[in-house]
C-alpha positions as CSV (number, residue, x, y, z in Angstrom):
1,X,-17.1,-27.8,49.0
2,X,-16.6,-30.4,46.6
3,X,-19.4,-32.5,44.8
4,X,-19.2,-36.6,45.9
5,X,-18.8,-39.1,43.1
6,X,-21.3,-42.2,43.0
7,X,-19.7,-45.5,42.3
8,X,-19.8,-45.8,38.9
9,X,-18.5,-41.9,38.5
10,X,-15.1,-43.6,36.6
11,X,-17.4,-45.5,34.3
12,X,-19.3,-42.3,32.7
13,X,-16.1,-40.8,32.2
14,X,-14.9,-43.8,30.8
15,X,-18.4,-43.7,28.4
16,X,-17.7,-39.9,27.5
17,X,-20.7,-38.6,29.8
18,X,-21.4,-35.3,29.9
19,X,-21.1,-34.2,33.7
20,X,-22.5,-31.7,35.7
21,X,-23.4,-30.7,39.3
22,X,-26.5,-31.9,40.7
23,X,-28.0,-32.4,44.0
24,X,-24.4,-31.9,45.5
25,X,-23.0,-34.9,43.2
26,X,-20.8,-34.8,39.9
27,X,-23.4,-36.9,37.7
28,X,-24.1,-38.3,34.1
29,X,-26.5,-34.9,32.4
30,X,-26.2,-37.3,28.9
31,X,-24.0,-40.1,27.0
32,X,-25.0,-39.8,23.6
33,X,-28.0,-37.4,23.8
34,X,-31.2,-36.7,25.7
35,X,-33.4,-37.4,22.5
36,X,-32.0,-40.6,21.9
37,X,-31.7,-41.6,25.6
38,X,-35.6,-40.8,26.2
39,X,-36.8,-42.6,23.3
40,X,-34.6,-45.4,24.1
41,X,-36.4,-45.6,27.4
42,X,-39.9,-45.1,25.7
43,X,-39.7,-47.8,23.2
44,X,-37.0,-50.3,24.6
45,X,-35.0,-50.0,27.8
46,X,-32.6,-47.4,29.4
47,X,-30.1,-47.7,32.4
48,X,-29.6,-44.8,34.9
49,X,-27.3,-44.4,37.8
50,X,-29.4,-43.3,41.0
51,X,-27.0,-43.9,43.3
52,X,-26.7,-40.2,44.6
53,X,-30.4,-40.8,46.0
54,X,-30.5,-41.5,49.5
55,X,-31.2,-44.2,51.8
56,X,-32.6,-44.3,55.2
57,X,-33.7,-47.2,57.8
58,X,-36.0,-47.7,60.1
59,X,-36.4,-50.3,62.3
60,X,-37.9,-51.0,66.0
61,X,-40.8,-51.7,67.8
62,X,-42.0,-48.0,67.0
63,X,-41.4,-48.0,63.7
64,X,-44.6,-48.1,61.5
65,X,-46.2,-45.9,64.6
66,X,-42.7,-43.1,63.1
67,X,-42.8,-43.6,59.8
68,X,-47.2,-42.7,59.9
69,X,-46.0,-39.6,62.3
70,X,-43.7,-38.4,59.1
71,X,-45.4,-39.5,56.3
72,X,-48.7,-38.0,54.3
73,X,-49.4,-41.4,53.1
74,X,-50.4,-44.7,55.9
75,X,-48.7,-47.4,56.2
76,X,-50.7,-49.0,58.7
77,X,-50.8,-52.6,58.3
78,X,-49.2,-52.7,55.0
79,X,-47.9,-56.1,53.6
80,X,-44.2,-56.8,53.1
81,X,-43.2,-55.8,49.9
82,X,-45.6,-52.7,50.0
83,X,-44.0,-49.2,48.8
84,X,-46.0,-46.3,49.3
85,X,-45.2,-42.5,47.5
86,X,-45.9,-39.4,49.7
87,X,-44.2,-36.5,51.3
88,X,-42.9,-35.5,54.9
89,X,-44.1,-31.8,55.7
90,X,-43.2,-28.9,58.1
91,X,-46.3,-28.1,60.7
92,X,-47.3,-25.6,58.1
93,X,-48.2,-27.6,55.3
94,X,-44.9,-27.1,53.2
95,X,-42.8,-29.6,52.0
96,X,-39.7,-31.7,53.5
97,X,-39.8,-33.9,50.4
98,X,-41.4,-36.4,48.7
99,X,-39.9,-40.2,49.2
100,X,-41.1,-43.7,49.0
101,X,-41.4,-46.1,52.0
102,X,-40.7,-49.8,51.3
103,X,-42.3,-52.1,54.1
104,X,-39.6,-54.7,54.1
105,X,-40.8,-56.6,56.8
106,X,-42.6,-56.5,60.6
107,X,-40.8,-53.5,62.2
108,X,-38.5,-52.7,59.2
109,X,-39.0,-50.0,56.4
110,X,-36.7,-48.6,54.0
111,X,-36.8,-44.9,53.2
112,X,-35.4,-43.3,49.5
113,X,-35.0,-39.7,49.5
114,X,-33.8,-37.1,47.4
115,X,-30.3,-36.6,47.0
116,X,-30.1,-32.5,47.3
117,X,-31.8,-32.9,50.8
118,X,-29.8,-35.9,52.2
119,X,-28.4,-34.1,55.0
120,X,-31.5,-31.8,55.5
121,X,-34.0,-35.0,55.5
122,X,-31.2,-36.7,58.1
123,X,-31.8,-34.3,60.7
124,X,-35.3,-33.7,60.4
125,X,-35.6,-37.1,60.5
126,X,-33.4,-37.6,63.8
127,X,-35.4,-34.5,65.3
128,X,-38.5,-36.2,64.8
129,X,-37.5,-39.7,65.9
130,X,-37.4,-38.4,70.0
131,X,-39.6,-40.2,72.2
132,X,-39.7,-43.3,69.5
133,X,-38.6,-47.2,70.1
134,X,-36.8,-47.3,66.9
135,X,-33.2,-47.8,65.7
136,X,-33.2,-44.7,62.8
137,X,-29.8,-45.6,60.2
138,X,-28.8,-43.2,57.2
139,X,-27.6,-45.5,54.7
140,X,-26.8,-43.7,52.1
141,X,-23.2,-44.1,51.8
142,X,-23.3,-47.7,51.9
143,X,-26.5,-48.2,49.0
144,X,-25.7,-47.7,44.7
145,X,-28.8,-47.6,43.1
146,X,-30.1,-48.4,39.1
147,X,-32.8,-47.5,37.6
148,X,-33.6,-50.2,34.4
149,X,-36.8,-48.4,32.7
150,X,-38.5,-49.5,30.0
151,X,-40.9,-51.8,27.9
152,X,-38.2,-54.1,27.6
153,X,-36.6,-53.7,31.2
154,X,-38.4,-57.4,32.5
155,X,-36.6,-59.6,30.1
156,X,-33.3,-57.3,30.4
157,X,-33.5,-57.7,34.6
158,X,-34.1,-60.8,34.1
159,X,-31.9,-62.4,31.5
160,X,-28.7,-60.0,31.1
161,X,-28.6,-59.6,35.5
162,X,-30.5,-63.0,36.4
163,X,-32.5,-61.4,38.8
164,X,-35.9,-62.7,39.6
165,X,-38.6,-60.2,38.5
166,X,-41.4,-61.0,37.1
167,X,-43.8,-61.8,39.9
168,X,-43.6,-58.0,41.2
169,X,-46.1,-55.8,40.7
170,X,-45.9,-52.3,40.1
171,X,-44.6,-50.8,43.8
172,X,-43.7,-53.7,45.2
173,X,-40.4,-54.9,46.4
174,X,-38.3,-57.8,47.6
175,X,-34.7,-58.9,48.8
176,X,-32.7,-61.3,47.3
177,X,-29.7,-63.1,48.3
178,X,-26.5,-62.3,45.4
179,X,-23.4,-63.4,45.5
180,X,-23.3,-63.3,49.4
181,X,-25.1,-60.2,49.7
182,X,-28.7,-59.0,50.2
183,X,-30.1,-56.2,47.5
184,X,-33.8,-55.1,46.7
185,X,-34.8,-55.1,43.8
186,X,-38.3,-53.2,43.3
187,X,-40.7,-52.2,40.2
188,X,-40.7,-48.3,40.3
189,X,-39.5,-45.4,38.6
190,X,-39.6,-41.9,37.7
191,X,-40.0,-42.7,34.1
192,X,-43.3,-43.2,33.6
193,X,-42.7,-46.8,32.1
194,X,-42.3,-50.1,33.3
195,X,-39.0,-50.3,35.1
196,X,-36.9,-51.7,38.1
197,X,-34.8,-50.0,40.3
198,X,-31.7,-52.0,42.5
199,X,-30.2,-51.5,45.1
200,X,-26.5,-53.1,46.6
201,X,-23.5,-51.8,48.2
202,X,-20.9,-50.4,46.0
203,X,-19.2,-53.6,44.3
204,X,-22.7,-55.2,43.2
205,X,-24.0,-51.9,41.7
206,X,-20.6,-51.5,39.7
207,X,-20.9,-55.7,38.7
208,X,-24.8,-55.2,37.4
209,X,-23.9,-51.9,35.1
210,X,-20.4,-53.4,33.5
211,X,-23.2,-56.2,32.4
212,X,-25.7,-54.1,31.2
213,X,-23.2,-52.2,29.1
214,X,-22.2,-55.2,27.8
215,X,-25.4,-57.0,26.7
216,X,-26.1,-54.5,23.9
217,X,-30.1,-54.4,24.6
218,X,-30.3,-51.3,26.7
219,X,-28.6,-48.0,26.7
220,X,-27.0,-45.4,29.8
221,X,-29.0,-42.6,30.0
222,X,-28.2,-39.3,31.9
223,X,-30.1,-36.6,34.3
224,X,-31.1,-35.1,31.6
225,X,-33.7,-37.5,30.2
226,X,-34.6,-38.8,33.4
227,X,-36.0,-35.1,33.6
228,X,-37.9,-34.9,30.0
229,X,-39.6,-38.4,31.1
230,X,-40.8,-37.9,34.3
231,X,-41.8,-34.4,33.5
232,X,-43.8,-35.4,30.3
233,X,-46.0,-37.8,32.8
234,X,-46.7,-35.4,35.3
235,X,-44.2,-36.4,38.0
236,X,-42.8,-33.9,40.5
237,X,-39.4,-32.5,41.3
238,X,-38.3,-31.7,44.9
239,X,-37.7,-27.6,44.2
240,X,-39.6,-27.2,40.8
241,X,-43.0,-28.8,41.8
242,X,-42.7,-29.1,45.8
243,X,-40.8,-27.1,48.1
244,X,-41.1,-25.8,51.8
245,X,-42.6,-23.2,50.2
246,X,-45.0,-25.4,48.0
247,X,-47.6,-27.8,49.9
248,X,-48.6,-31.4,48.5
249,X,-52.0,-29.9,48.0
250,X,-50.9,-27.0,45.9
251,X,-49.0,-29.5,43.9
252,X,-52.2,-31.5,43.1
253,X,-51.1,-34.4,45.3
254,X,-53.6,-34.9,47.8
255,X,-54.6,-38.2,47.0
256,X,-50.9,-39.2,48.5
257,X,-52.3,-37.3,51.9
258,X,-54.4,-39.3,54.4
259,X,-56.4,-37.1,56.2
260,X,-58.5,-39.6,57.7
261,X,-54.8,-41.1,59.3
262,X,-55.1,-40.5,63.4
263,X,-52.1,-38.2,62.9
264,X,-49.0,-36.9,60.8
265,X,-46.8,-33.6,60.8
266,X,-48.8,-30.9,59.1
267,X,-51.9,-32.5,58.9
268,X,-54.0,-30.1,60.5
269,X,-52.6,-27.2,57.6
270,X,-52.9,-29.7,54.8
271,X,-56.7,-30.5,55.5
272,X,-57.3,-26.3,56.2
273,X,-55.9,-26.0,52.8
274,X,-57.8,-28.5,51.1
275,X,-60.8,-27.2,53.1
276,X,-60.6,-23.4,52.1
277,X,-58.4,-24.2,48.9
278,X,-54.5,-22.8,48.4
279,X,-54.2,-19.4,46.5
280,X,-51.9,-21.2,44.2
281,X,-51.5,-24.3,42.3
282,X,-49.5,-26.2,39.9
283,X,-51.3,-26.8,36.5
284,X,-50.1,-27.9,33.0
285,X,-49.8,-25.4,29.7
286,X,-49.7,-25.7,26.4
287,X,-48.4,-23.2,24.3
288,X,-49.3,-22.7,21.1
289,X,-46.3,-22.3,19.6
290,X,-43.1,-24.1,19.7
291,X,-40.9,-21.9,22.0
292,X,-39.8,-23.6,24.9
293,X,-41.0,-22.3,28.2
294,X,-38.3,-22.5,31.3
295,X,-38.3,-23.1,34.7
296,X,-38.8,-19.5,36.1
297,X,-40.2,-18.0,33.7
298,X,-43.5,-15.3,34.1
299,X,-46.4,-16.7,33.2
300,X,-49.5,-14.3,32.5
301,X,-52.8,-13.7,32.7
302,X,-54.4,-10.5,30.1
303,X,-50.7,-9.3,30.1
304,X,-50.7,-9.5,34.4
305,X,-48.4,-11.8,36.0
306,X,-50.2,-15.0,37.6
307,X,-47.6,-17.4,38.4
308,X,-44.0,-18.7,37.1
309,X,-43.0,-21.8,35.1
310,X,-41.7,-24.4,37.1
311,X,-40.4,-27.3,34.8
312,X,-40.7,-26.9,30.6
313,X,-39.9,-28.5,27.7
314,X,-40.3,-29.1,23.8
315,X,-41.7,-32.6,25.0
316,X,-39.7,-35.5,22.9
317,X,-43.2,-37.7,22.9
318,X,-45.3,-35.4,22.0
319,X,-43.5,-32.8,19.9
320,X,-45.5,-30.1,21.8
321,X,-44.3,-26.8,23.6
322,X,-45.7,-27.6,27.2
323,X,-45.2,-27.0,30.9
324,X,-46.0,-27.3,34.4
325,X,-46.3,-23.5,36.4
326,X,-47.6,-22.4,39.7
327,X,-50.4,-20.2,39.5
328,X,-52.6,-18.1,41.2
329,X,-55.5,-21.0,41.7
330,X,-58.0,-18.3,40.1
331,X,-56.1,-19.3,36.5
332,X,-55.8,-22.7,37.3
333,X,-58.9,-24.0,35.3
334,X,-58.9,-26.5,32.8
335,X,-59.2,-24.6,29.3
336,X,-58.1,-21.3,30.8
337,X,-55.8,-19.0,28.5
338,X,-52.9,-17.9,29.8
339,X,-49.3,-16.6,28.1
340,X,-45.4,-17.3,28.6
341,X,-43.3,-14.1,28.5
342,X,-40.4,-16.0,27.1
343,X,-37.7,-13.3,27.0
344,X,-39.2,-10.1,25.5
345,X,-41.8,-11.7,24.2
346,X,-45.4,-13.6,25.3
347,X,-46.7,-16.7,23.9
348,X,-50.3,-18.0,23.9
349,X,-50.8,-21.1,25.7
350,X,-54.1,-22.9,27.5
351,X,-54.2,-25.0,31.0
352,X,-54.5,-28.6,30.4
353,X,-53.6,-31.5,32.1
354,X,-50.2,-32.1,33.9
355,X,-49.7,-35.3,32.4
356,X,-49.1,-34.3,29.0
357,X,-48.1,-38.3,28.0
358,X,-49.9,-41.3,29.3
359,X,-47.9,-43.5,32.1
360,X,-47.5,-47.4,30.8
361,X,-46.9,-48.9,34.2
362,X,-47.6,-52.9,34.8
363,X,-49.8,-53.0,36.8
């Protein structure tokens, strides 16, 4: 089967991207290079196409009553322009994936998902919507998406695209009304800086990025960083840090899980696990040396195995040799020393905190 193409595929070609499978699309890994890219989004502002991520509406009497009954987090009587991060989970605790909800307005709420489980979120989705008064759209072919991160991204939203910005707060959103079209336009990320991400049909998505290439204050940046900078803050990846397999809890995210909500899918296995605790959990290591732990890799505890890498990196803000792993919850202690057996040898390396760089969100 072949991968799709977003709508500004022929432009990264056209850029000399580097592209590569991902979630089921041909996309941009890098332009120039990761190093470059991530610092450019760390100290000024970097563009990324996110237009493989998908889109799905809900709308109806029902609606905030639906979204509650599939969501971790509550929307209950949230305020227009509200966006909320959580996960939809099986009966058992283990993950769907993790999304943001946008309340757009009284009975309307826009759902972004992750592209490698588009078509497996659609039909969960439709499964679960039985019995509800709502009118449940997958909109994923019509919506491009950008992602413009950054310390700079404000003034570059605002005076290379002429968008209004600067009111919103971070996770909040709004429509606005461009050449004869609606978009939204919302302050979020996965980048752990300040940032916006759009969204438009096709033809507007294609219109904002020939513009941004053109004003010379921000660069395109690939997969590739996008990975180094939300994995240096602590952020998750749908199959590295969550899974079916891998609760919310066990991925230190309970704080995105109202228990006290009257009812959601695998709420009564999520508050048993944080009752009695999970067996495993994801932590942060740093190694003590400057080999590069993988995604997969064994990690140990007194030359037993305890776990496996998940996501790891030489992190580009740091300079240090760190990962996140899931590990037997026995290991999972602050100041614990475990080892990475990184091909035929092991490397020291302690448990610290998963956010191995500090987030600079505007608040």
């Amino acid at each position: 089967m072949e991968n799709k193409r977003t709508c500004l595929y022929d432009k990264h070609v056209a850029l000399g991207a580097l592209i590569s499978p991902f979630g089921g699309f041909d996309m941009p890994i890098q332009y120039s290079n990761i190093i470059d890219e991530h610092n450019a989004v760390r100290q000024h502002c970097g563009v990324f196409d996110v237009s493989h991520m998908g889109e799905v509406t809900v709308k109806g009497a029902e609606a905030e009553r639906y979204v509650n009954h599939i969501f971790t987090n509550d929307v209950t009587g949230a305020p227009d322009g509200q966006i909320y991060y959580g996960m939809m989970c099986y009966e058992n605790g283990g993950t769907v994936d993790d999304l943001l909800v946008y309340k757009m307005g009284e009975q309307d709420y826009f759902l972004v998902i992750n592209a490698a489980n588009i078509d497996k979120d659609w039909a969960w989705m439709q499964q679960q919507a039985k019995g509800f008064d709502i009118d449940l759209q997958n909109r994923s072919d019509y919506y491009g998406q950008l992602a413009v991160q950054g310390p700079e991204s404000e003034a570059v939203v605002e005076e290379v695209l002429g968008l209004s910005c600067k009111e919103l707060v971070f996770y909040t959103a709004k429509t606005i009304d461009v050449d004869g079209e609606t978009i939204i336009i919302s302050r979020t990320g996965y980048t752990g800086e300040d940032g916006f991400e759009i969204y438009g049909s096709h033809a507007f998505i294609q219109r904002q990025w020939d513009k941004l290439m053109a004003c010379g204050r921000c660069k395109p940046c690939g997969l590739g960083c996008r990975d180094t900078l939300r994995f240096e803050v602590g952020l998750p990846l749908y199959g590295d840090e969550l899974s079916d397999e891998i609760s919310p809890v066990m991925a230190g995210l309970s704080m995105f899980c109202k228990l006290d909500k009257e009812e959601f899918i695998g709420k009564e296995a999520l508050a048993q696990q944080k009752a009695e605790g999970v067996k495993q959990r994801v932590i942060g290591i740093e190694l003590k040396d400057k080999a590069i732990p993988r995604h997969g890799y064994s990690v140990l505890y007194q030359g037993e195995k305890v776990g496996e890498v998940t996501t790891g990196y030489n992190s580009i803000s740091t300079g240090k040799s760190v990962c996140m792993a899931l590990v037997d919850t026995a290991h999972a202690k602050l100041g614990t020393e475990l080892e990475i057996q990184i091909r035929k040898k092991t490397f020291p390396g302690v448990v610290v905190k998963k956010k191995f760089y500090e987030k600079r969100y505007k608040k």
